[in-house]
N, C-alpha and C positions, 0 to 999 in steps of 0.2 A: 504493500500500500504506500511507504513512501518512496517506493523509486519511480511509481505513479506520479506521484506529486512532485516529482524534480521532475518531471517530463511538461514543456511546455504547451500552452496552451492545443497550437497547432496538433502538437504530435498525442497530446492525449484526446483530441478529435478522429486525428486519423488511426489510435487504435481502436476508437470503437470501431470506425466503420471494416478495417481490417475485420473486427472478430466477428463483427455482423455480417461482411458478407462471405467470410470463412465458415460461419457456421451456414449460412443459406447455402453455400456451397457443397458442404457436406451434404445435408440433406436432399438436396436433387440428386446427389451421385447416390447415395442409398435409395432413393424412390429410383430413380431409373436402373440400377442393379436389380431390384427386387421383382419391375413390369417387365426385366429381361426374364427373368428366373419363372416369375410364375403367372399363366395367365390362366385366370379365372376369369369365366363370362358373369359369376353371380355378382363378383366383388367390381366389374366396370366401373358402375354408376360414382361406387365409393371412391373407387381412382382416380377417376374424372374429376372428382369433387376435391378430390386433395392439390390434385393437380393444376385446378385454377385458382385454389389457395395460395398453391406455393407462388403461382404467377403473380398472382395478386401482392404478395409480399414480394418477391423481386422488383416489383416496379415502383412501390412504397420506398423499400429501400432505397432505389435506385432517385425518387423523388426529392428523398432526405439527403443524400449527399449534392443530387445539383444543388439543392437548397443553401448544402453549406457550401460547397465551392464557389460560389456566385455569388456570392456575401449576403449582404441586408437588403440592397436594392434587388440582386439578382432573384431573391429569395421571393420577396412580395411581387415581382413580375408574376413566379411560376405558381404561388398558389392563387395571385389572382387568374391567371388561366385557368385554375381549377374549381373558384369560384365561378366563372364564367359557363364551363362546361357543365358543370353540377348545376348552375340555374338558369340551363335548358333543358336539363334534360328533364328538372323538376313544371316547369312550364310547359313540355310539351304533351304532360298526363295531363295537366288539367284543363279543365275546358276554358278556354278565352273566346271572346267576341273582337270583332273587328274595333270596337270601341274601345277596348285596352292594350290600343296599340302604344298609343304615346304615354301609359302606362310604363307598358313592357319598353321602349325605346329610354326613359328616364333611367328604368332600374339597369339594363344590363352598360348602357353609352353613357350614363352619367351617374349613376350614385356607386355602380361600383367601383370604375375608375378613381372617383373621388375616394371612398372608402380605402383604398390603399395607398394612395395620396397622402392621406393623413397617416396611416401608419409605419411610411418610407419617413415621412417627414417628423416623426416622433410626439405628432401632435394628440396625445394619447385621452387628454381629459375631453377634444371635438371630436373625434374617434367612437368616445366611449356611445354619446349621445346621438351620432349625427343621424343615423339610420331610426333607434328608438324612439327620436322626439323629431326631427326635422323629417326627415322623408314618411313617417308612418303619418304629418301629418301635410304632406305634400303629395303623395300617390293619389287620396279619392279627391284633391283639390282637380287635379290633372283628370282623374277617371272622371268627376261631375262636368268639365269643362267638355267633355266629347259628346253630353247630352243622351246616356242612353242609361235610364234608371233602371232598368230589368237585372234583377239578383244583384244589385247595386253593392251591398253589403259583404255577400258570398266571392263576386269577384274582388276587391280589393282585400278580403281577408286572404286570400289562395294568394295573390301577388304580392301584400305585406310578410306573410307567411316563409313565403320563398325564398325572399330577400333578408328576410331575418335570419336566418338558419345558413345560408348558401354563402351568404355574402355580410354577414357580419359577423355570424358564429366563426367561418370560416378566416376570417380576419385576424383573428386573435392570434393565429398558429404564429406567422410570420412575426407577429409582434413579442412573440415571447423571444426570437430571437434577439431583440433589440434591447430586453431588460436589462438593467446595469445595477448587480449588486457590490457593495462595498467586498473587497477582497474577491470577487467572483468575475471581474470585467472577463466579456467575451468568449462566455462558454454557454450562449443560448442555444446551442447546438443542444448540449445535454439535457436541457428543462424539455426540451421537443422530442425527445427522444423518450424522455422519460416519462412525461405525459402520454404517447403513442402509445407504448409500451403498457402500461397499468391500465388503457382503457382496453389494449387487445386482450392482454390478461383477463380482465374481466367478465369478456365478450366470451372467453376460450372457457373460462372458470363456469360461468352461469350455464353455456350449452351444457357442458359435462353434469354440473349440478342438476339439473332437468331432467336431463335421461335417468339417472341414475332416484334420484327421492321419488317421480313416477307424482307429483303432487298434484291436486286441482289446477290449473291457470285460473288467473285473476280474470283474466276477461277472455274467454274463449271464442270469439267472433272475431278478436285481434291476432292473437297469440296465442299456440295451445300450449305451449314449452312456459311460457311465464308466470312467474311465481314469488310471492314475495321471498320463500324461502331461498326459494336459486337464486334471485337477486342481491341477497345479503351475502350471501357465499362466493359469488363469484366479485363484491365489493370485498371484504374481508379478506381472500386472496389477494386483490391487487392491494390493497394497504401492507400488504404482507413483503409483498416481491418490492413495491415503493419503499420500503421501511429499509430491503438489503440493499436498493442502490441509491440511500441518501447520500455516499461517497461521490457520486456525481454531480451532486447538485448543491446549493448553497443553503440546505435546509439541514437540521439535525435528524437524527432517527424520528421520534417522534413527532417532529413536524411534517417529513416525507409521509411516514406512514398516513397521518391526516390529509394532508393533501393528494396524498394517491387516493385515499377515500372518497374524497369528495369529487376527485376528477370520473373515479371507476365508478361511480353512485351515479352521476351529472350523464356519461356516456350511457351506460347500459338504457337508463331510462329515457336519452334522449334515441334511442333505436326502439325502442317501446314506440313511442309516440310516431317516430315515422310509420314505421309497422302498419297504424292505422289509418295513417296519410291512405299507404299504397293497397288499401282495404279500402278505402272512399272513391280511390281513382279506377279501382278495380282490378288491380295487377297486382305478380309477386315480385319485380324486377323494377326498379324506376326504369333504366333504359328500355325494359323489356322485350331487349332483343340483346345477341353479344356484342359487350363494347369492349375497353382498353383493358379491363379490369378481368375478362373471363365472360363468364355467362349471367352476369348479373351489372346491373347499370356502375357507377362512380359513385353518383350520390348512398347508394347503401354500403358503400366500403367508408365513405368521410363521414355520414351523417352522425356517429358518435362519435367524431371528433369535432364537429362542429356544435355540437351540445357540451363537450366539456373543456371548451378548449377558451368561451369567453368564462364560463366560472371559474376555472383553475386561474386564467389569467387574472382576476379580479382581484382572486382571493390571496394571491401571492404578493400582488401590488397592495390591498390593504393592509398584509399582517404584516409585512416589511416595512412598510410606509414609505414608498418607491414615489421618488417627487420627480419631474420632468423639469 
């Protein structure tokens, strides 16, 4: 641990991503050792299934390190493309009218632009508000202006909606890059990683949790797997795996493990509530057809990071008392 700590910033960045993609690396040579060795027609489907996992974590990966090679600006370019993509693809399940055009023209040409704007520019306190108080109440000024009152309420809620989640939840990621602890400068690589991490944890902990306790779900018209008991178990986990890699980040044990909580609590729950989105729009896939990600849209691979990624940031800025 301290020959970690005499390793400069740079070079303790680049052994993460070294062990990270040494270990994804292993792991495809084992799965592709194993689909040489043995083919089963029963276990396909499972194969498949792991197999666009694994892809799916390659390109995350592969996302995390442009992010840090590219610095702060490069970083907020690439997950605003990701905002971008993610809220179309969440617009193109719901139903619009031609009347929410200059709606939709506001949210993806100018508020999210703006939105990373301000968080290239460290403008973090107009940041925090500009979406929840100025465009939520700037979208039905622009929808009322097109003059077509029909479900008047229902569409501005689906396009606030969108933008909330897509493009400001999604905002926060980049920004944690930018945070500047006393004795910690320039290691937001680690806070992002480590956030990632305890919300996938989580995501990996509750599936497991559900098969395995067999419980009622909470709401079975959303979710049959969900449960409040899965849900604390596979939080309690990620507080767990947060708690062994407070060595990375500028929190102590007990504060990691807390804020892994609240991050692994914020995500799971904010894929709950998609869950039901894509039960309203009638699919099981936002993109609902194969995209980048495998056989499932973008938006269900970010949308728990996009629910825990403005809490965790919040929550770090207020207990640190992080001033700009």
């Amino acid at each position: 641990m301290s020959g970690l700590r005499q390793l400069t910033v740079s070079q303790q960045v680049g052994l993460l991503f070294l062990l990270l993609f040494g270990a994804l690396l292993l792991v495809s040579a084992v799965a592709l050792l194993r689909s040489l060795r043995e083919r089963i027609d029963e276990s396909r489907d499972q194969h498949e299934r792991f197999k666009r996992e694994l892809r799916a974590l390659w390109i995350g990966a592969s996302v995390f390190w442009l992010a840090w090679v590219s610095g702060p600006v490069g970083a907020t370019l690439l997950f605003g493309v990701l905002s971008f993509l993610a809220l179309r693809e969440y617009i193109t399940l719901m139903h619009t009218r031609r009347s929410d055009h200059r709606s939709l023209i506001l949210a993806f040409f100018i508020v999210l632009p703006l939105q990373y704007l301000l968080v290239a520019n460290r403008n973090f306190d107009l940041f925090s508000v500009f979406i929840p108080v100025y465009i939520f109440l700037a979208i039905p000024v622009v929808s009322a202006l097109a003059g077509d009152p029909e479900r008047f309420l229902e569409r501005n809620a689906k396009i606030q909606w969108g933008i909330m989640v897509c493009v400001y939840g999604m905002s926060h990621t980049p920004a944690l890059l930018l945070l500047q602890f006393p004795n910690h400068e320039d290691r937001g690589a680690f806070l992002v990683f480590f956030l990632v991490l305890v919300v996938a944890v989580a995501h990996i902990a509750q599936e497991a949790a559900s098969r395995r306790l067999r419980r009622r779900p909470v709401a079975r018209h959303i979710s049959r797997s969900f449960s409040y008991r899965a849900w604390l178990i596979g939080a309690l986990v990620a507080a767990f795996v947060g708690g062994l890699l407070y060595w990375i980040t500028p929190f102590k044990p007990g504060q990691a493990m807390v804020m892994a909580l609240i991050a692994s609590a914020c995500g799971t729950m904010g894929e709950f509530v998609m869950k039901a989105l894509k039960r309203d729009a009638g699919v099981h896939y936002w993109g609902n057809r194969a995209s980048v990600t495998g056989a499932v849209g973008l938006l269900d691979r970010v949308a728990p990071l996009c629910f825990a990624a403005p809490v965790f940031f919040h929550s770090v800025r207020w207990y640190f008392n992080l001033s700009f």
